[in-house]
N, C-alpha and C positions, 0 to 999 in steps of 0.2 A: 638512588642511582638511576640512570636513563636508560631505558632497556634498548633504545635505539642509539649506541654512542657510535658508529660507523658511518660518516659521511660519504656523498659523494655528487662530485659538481657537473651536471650536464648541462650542455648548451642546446638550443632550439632556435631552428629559424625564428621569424615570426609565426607563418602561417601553425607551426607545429608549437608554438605557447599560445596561442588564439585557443588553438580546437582543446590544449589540454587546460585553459580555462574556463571554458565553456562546458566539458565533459565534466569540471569539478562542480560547478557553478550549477549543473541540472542533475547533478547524482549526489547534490548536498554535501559532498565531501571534499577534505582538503586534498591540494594538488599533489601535496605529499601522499595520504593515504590512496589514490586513484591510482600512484604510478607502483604504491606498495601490493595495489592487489591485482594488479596485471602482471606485476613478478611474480606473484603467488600463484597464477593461472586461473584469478578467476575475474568475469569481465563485469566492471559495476554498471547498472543499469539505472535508469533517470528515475527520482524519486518521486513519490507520488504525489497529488495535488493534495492544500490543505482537503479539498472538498472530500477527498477518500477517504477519510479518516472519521470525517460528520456522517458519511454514509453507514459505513461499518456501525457507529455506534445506534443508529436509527435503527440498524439489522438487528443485532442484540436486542433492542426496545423489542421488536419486534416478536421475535425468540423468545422472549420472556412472557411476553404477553399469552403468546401462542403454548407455552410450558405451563404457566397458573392457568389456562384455562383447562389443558389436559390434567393436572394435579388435582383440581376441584371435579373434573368428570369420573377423573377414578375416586377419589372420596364417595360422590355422591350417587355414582353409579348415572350422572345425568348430561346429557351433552348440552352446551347452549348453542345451538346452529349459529343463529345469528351473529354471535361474536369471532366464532371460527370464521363464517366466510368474510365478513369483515377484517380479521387479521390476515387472513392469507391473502387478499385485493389489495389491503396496502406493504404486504410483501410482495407482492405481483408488480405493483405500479413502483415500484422501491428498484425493484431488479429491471427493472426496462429503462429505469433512467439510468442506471450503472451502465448498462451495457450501451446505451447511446453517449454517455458522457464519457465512457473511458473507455475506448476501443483499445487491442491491444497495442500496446508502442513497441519500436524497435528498441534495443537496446541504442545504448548513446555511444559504444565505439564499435 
C-alpha cells in the first residue's frame, strides 16, 4: 500500500514551475519531494558536486595514512618524521583546494 495516497493538484505560473524545476533539478530531488519538505519546514539545499565526494574519499586516504603511521609509532615507540610531514602537506594542499573549489553556496530557495 502507498503511504502517500492523498493527492493534491496545484497550479503555477510559469515563472513559479521554472524556479521549482530548477530547485528540483540542483537539490537532486523530485519536484514532489522539494514541495514535501518545505511542508515539513525544512528548506532543501543544492546538492553537492560529483568532485565532493572524490575529495572526502582522498581525506579518508589521507586519515588512514596519518592513523598507520601513529599505530606503528605507538608499537614501536618510533616516529618517522618524514612520513608525518609528508601526510599532513598533502592534507594541507587537499584542504585549500576544498576551500577554493567549494565556497560556501546559498541555499537554492
Amino acid at each position: 500500500m502507498r503511504k502517500r495516497n492523498i493527492r493534491y493538484t496545484i497550479c503555477f505560473n510559469s515563472n513559479e514551475s521554472q524556479v521549482l524545476i530548477n530547485n528540483s533539478q540542483k537539490c537532486g530531488m523530485s519536484k514532489g519531494a522539494v514541495i514535501r519538505n518545505l511542508v515539513n519546514g525544512f528548506i532543501p539545499r543544492e546538492a553537492p558536486p560529483v568532485e565532493y565526494f572524490e575529495l572526502l574519499r582522498q581525506l579518508r586516504i589521507f586519515n588512514n595514512n596519518l592513523n598507520q603511521i601513529a599505530r606503528q609509532a605507538n608499537s614501536q615507540g618510533l616516529l618517522d618524521a618524514p612520513k608525518i610531514r609528508k601526510e599532513v602537506e598533502n592534507i594541507r594542499e587537499l584542504e585549500k583546494f576544498i576551500h577554493s573549489a567549494f565556497n560556501p553556496k546559498k541555499e537554492v530557495l
